[in-house]
N, C-alpha and C positions, 0 to 999 in steps of 0.2 A: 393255318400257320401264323396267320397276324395276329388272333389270340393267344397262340402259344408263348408268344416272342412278348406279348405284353404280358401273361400271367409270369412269366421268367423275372420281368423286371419288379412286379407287383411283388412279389414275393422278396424279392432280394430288398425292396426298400425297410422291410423291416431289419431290417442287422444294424441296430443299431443299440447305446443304452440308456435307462430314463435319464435323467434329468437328477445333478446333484442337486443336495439339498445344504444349505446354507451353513456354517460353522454357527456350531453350536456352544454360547458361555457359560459359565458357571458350573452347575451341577453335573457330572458325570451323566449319559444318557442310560438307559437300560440295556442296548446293545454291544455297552460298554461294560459294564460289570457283568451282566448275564447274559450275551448273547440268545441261549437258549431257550429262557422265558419271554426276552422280547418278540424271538423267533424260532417257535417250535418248528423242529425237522420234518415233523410230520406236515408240517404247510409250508417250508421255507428251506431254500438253499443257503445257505448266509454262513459269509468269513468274516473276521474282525480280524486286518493285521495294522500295524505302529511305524512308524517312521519319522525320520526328523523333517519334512515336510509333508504336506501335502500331497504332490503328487507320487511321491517315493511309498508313500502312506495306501495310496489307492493304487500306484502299479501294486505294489505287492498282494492286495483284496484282490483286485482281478486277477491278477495271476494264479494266486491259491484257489478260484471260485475255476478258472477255468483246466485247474489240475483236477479236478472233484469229476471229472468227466475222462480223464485220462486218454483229451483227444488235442492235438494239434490243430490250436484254437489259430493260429495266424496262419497255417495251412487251409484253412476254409479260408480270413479273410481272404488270400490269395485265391482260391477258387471262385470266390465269388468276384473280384478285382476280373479273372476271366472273362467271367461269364456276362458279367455288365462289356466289356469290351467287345466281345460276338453280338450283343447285343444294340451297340451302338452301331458296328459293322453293317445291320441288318437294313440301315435305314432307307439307304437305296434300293433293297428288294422287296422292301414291303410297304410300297407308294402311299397307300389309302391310313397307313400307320406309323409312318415316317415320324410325322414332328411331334406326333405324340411318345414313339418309343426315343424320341432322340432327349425329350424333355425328362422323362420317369430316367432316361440312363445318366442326364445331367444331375439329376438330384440326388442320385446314388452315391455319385464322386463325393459327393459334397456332406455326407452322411458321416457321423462320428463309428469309426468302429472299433475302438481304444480295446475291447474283449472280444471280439468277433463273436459274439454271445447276444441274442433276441433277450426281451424285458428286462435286463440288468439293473437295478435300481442302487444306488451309490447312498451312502451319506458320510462325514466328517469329523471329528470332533480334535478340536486343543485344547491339550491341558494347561491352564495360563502358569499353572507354580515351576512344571515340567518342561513345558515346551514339546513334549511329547505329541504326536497328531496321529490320531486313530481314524481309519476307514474300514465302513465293512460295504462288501458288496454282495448281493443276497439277490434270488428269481423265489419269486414266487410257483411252488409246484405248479397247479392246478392252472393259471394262469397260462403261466407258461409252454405247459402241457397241450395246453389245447389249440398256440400259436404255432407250435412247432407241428402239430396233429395236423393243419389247416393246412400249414407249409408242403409238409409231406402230401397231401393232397393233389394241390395244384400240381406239386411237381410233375406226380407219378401222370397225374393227364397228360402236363406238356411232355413226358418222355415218351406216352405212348402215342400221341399228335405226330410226334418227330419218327419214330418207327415208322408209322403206319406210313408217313410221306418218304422217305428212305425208301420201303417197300416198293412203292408206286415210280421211283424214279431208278431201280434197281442200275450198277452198271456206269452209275454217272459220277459228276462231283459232288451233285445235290442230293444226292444219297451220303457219299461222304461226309458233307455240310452239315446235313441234318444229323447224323449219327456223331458228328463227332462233337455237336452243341449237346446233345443228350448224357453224351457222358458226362460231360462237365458239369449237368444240372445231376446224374445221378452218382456223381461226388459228392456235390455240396447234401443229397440227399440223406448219401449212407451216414453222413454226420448226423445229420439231423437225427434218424431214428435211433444213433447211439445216446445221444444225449435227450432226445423221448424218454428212453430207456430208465437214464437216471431221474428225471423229473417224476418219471409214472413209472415206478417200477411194475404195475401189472401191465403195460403193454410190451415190456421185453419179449414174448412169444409173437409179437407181430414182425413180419416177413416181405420185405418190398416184394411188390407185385412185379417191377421191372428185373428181380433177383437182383441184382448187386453193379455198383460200377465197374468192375470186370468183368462182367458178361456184356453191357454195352462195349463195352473196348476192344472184346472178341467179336461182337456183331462187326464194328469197324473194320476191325482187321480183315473178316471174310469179306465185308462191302468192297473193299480195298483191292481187293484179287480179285474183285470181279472188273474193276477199272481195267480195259485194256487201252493202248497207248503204241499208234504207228510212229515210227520213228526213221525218217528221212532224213540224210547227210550229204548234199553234195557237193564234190570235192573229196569223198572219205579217204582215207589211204589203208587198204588191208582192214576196212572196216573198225579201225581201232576209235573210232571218238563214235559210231554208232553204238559200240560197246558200251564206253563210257556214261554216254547218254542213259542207254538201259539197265547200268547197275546203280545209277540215283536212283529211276524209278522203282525197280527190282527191290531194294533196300529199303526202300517207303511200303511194299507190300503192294506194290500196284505191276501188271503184268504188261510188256512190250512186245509187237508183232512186228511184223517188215510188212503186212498190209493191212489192211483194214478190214473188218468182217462183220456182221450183222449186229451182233452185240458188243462192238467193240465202244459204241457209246461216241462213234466220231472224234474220238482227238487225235490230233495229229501230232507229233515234233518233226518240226521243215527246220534244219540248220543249213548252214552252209559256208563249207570250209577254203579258202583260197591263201595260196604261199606265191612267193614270189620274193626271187634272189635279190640283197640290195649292198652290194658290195660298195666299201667303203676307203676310198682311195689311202694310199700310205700306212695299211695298217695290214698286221699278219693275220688278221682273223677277215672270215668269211659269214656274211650276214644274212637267213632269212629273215621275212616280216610276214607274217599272217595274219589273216581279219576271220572273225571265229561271228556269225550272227546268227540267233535261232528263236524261235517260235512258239510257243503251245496254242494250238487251236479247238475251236468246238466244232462239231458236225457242221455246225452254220460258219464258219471260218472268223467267227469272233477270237479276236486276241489273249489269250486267259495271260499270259506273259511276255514279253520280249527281251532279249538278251543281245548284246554285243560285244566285241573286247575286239584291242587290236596289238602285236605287243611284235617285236622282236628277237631271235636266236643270233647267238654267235660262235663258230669253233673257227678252229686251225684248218677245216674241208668241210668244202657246202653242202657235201652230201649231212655230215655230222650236223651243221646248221640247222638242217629241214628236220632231220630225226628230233632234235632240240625242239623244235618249232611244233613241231607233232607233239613231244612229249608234253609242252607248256599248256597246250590247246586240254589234252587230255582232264593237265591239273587243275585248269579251269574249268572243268564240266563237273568232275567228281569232288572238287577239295575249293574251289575258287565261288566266282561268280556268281554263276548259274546254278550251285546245288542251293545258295544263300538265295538266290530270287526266288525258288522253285518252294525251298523251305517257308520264305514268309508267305509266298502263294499259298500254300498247305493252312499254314497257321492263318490269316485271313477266314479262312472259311471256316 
């Protein structure tokens, strides 16, 4: 796993692109008048678009260089923006790898990713009579080809490192954990082999080994069901907030029991509900107050969450009050507090 979580980050430090090349005076350049002889197709991806400056000049090259791929090129950034973020996550579980994946995932942030595009090479040119400013931005095939072939490599190892350890921890979070980091790299993957594709059109007949990031997502979702989750309320009234409790879970794809059982993988939710009348001198309404605090634990009774809230009901009759007070607790397990604590718990891992 500590190689995994390092070849993830190795991999993502390449997204980035070369290095502009200086404005160019006088004479009109060759990939200015003939793109095509500067930079045959047959070895070269390359756009030339115009603009009244410079950067307006080169968004537009990038933009056209990464329509030529007809992929959702800031949708990767974003995937990889993920995936460096699981990746920094990891640093406290992977002790012996810690400061080094904490250092490769600092460099990452700090990476130019203006195309979301590997080997991108830039250049400039102004017309001084025009004021015109030309950029093309161009990958070289074969180059390129073989950084994204490299890429696809590592990945498919680390997604099946992450399986293989999912496998072994069946039932748990760390199954969860690990299957739901593989997706994310078999995101950023399935891009990758589309845009393989374009650079090397004879590897179009190649076929991820992991089939696709929707079949990770379907492994997740079965890992998912196989999470079971006891769920304790005391204080319940007619069982209505252990309900509650188990349709967040239930909704997430994960399964809730009233005990525990061999493969239940030890979690626990311990809440525990208390009301208590708090009438409010000189006024016609009648006031509960309830304290709502709950728990997720591991077999070993480590904390994975804690939750609390404490809030208020008011009617015209105390009975109406408690009912109020019940209903608020509910809104907080499904709609409130605790589905958003539970949510970023989920996302964490």
């Amino acid at each position: 796993m500590k190689k995994a979580f390092v070849s993830a980050v190795l991999a993502l430090l390449f997204l980035s692109c070369g290095t502009t090349g200086p404005a160019a005076t006088g004479k009109a350049p060759l990939w200015v008048t003939n793109p095509q002889d500067a930079y045959p197709d047959s070895d070269w991806l390359c756009v030339v678009e115009t603009g009244r400056d410079r950067i307006t000049a080169e968004n537009a090259a990038l933009n056209a260089l990464a329509q030529t791929f007809r992929l959702d090129v800031q949708g990767i950034t974003r995937a990889n923006q993920v995936l460096v973020s699981k990746v920094q996550q990891s640093r406290g579980k992977e002790n012996s790898d810690a400061e080094r994946i904490g250092t490769l995932a600092m460099e990452i942030t700090t990476v130019s990713e203006v195309s979301g595009l590997i080997g991108v090479q830039r250049d400039f040119w102004t017309d001084s009579r025009s004021g015109q400013v030309y950029a093309s931005a161009r990958m070289q095939r074969a180059e390129g080809a073989a950084r994204y072939g490299a890429l696809i490599q590592e990945n498919e190892k680390l997604i099946e490192t992450l399986k293989a350890s999912a496998k072994r921890t069946s039932g748990t979070f760390a199954a969860y954990e690990n299957l739901s980091l593989a997706a994310g790299v078999a995101e950023l993957t399935d891009n990758f082999y589309v845009i393989l594709g374009v650079l090397s059109p004879g590897t179009v007949i190649q076929r991820p080994a992991y089939g696709n990031a929707e079949a990770i997502r379907s492994s997740l979702r079965e890992e998912a069901a196989l999470i079971v989750i006891q769920v304790r309320v005391a204080g319940d009234v007619d069982s209505r907030l252990s309900k509650a409790f188990a349709s967040v879970f239930s909704k997430r794809g994960f399964k809730t029991s009233a005990a525990l059982s061999a493969a239940s993988g030890g979690y626990t939710l311990s809440a525990d509900f208390k009301m208590e009348d708090a009438p409010v001198t000189d006024s016609r309404y009648q006031y509960t107050r309830f304290v709502l605090t709950a728990s997720l634990t591991d077999k070993d009774g480590a904390a994975l969450l804690s939750f609390s809230e404490t809030n208020r009901e008011g009617h015209v009759t105390q009975n109406e009050a408690r009912q109020r007070a019940i209903r608020s607790a509910e809104t907080l397990i499904t709609e409130g507090e605790f589905v958003r604590e539970f949510d970023a718990y989920l996302g964490s891992l």
